[in-house]
C-alpha positions as CSV (number, residue, x, y, z in Angstrom):
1,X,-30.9,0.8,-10.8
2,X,-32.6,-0.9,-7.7
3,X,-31.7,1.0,-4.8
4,X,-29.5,-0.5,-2.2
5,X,-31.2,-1.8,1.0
6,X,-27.4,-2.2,2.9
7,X,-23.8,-1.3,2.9
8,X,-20.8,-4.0,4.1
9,X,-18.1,-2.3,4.6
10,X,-15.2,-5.0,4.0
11,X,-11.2,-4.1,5.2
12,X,-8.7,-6.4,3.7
13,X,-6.1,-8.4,5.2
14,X,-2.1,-7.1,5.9
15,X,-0.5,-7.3,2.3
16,X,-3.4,-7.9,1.2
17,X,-5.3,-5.8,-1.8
18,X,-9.3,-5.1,-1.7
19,X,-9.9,-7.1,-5.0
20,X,-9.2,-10.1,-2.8
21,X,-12.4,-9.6,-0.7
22,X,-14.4,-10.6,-3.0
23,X,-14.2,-13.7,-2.2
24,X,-16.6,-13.3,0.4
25,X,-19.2,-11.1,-1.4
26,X,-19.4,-14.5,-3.9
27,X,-19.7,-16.0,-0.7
28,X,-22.2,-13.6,0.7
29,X,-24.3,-13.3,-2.4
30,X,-25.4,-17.1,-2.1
31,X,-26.8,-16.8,1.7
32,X,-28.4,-12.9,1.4
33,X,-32.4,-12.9,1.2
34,X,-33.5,-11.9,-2.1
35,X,-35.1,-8.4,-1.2
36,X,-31.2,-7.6,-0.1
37,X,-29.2,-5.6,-2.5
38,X,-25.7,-4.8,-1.0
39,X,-23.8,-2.1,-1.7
40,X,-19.9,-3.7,-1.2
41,X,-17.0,-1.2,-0.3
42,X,-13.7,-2.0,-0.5
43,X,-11.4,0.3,0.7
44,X,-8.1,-0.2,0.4
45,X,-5.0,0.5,3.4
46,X,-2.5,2.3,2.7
47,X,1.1,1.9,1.7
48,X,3.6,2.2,4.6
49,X,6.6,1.1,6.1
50,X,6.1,-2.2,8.6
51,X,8.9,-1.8,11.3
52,X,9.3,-5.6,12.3
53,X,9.9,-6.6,8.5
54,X,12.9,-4.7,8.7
55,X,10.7,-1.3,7.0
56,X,9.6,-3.0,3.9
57,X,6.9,-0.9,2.8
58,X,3.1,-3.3,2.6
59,X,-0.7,-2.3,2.6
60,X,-1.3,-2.5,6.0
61,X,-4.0,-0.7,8.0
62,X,-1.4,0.1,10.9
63,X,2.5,-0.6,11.4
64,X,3.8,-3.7,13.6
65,X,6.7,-3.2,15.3
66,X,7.1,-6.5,16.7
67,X,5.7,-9.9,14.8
68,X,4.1,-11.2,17.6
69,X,1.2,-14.5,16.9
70,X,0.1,-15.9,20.4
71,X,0.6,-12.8,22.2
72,X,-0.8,-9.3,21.5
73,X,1.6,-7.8,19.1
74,X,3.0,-4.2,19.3
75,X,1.4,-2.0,17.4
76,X,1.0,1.8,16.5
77,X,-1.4,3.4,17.7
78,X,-1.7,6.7,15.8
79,X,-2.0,4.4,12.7
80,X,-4.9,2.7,14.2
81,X,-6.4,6.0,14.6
82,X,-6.2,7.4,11.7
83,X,-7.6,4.2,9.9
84,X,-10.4,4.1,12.4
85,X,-11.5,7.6,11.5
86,X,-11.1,7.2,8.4
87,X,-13.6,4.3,8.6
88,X,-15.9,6.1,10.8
89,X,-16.0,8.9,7.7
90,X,-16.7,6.0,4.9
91,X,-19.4,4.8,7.5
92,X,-21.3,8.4,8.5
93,X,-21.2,8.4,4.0
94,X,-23.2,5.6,3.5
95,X,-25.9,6.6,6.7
96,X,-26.1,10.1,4.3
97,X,-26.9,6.9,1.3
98,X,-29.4,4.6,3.9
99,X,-31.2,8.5,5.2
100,X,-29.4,8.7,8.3
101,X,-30.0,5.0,9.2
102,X,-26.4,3.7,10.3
103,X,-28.3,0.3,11.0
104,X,-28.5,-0.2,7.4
105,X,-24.6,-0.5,7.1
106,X,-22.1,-3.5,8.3
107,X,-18.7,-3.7,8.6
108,X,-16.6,-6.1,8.0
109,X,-12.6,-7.6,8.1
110,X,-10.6,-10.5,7.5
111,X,-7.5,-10.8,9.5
112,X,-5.7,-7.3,9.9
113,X,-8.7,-6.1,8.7
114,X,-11.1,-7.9,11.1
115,X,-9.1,-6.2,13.8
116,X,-9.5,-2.9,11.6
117,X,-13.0,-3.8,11.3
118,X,-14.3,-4.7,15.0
119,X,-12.5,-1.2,16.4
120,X,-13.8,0.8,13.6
121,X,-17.4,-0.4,14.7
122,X,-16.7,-1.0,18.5
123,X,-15.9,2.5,18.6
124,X,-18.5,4.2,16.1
125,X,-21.2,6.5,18.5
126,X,-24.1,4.8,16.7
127,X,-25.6,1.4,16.7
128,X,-24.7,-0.5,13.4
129,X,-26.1,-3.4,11.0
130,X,-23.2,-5.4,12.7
131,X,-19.4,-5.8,12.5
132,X,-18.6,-9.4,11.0
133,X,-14.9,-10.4,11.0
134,X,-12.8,-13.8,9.8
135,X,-9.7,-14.6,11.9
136,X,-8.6,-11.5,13.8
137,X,-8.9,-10.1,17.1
138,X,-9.8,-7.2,19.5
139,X,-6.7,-5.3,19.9
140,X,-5.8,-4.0,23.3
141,X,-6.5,-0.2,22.3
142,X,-9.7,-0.9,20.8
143,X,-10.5,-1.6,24.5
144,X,-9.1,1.3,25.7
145,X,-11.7,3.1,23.8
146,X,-14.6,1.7,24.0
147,X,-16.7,3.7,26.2
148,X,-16.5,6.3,22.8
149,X,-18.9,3.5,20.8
150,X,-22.1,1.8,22.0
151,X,-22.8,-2.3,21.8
152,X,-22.7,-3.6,19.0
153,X,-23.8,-7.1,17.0
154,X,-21.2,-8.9,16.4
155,X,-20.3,-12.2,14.9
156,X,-16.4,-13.5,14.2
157,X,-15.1,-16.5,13.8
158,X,-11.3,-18.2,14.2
159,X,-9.7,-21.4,13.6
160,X,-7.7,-23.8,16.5
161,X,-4.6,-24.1,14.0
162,X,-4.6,-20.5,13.0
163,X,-0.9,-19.7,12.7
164,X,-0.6,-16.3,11.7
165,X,-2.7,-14.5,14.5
166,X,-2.8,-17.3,17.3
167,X,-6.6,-18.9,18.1
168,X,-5.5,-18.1,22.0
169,X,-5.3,-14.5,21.5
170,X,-8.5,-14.4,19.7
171,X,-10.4,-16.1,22.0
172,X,-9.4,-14.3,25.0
173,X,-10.0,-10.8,23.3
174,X,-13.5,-12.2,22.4
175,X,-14.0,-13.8,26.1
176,X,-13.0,-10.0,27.9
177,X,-15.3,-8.6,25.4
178,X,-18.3,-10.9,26.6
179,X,-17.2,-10.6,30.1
180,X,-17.5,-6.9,29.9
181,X,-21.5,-7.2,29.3
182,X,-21.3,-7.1,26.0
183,X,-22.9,-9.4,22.9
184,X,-20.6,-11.9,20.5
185,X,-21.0,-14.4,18.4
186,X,-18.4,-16.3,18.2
187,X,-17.8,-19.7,15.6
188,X,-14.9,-21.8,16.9
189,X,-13.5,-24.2,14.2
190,X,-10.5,-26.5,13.4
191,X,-8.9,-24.6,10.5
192,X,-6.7,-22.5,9.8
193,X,-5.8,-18.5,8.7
194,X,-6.3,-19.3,4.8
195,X,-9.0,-17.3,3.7
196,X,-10.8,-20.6,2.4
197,X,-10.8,-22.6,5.0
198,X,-13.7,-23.3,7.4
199,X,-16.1,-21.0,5.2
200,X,-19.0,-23.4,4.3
201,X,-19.8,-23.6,8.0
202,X,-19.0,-20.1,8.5
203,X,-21.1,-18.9,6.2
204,X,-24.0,-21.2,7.5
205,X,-23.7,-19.6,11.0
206,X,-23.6,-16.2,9.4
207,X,-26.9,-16.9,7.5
208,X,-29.0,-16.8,11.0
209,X,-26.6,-13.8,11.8
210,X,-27.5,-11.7,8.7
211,X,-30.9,-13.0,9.0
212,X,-31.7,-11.8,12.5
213,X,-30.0,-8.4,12.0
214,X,-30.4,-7.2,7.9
């Protein structure tokens, strides 16, 4: 079996199960060079109980306690951490794969796990491939640890009529980001959360993306 040249790294959404992701490797497969061969990792959150939905127990990659869209919602922080680390882990495994090259590896989130995904690699000690993430954020505590990771490529994207994590919040995580001296490609669009929407011009701007930095 041909060796693979990269690893992407893809969380999954809140509720959401890793088989779902694939969706975007069938959507990656179509703009990759041919000398790419990607190694795809799904992990999948764990099961636990999500305090503002009365502790109904979901896949979620850290608890909410309050539901907030336009405004940064409440989360907990010791879940973040313990999903961060144990993202770091899966990402110091594949730089073992890729010879100690932790450029060779991406990763990437959509929605929760695009938040998941951008402090993961925000706050990994090493420079990555890149972090790519569909309609989420950069939660508050992901800046109060940043100076624990080093700059990092990134590209996201988010719709105007998002209505499950508010275009506003996104934005003006993405904007502090930038105004903190730090790289970001961002793709603004007129669509909404759903996984489907927007991603022929998303993956269009992510083809001079992946080109620049695979």
């Amino acid at each position: 079996m041909k060796k693979y040249s990269h690893s992407f790294i893809f969380l999954h959404g809140f509720t959401m199960h890793p088989e779902e992701m694939v969706f975007f490797k069938k959507r990656f497969n179509n703009i990759l060079p041919n000398n790419i061969n990607i190694k795809y990792i799904f992990p999948k959150a764990p099961m636990k109980k999500i305090t503002c939905y009365d502790n109904k127990k979901y896949l979620a990659w850290y608890d909410y306690y309050d539901p907030n869209i336009f405004t940064e919602p409440d989360i907990n922080e010791n879940d973040l951490i313990k999903s961060r680390t144990k993202t770091h882990k899966l990402i110091s495994k594949e730089k073992s794969y890729h010879n100690g090259k932790s450029s060779k590896i991406f990763v990437l989130g959509y929605s929760q796990g695009c938040c998941m995904a951008l402090d993961a690699g925000i706050t990994y000690p090493e420079k990555l491939g890149g972090i790519i993430g569909f309609k989420g954020h950069i939660i508050n505590y992901t800046f109060d640890s940043i100076k624990q990771g080093v700059p990092q490529n990134i590209w996201v994207c988010h719709g105007k009529m998002d209505k499950t994590i508010g275009y506003g919040l996104a934005k003006k995580s993405y904007d502090k980001y930038k105004k903190m001296g730090y790289d970001i490609t961002f793709l603004s669009q007129n669509v909404n959360h759903g996984m489907i929407t927007g991603i022929k011009d998303q993956m269009i701007s992510l083809k001079i993306f992946l080109d620049k930095y695979l």
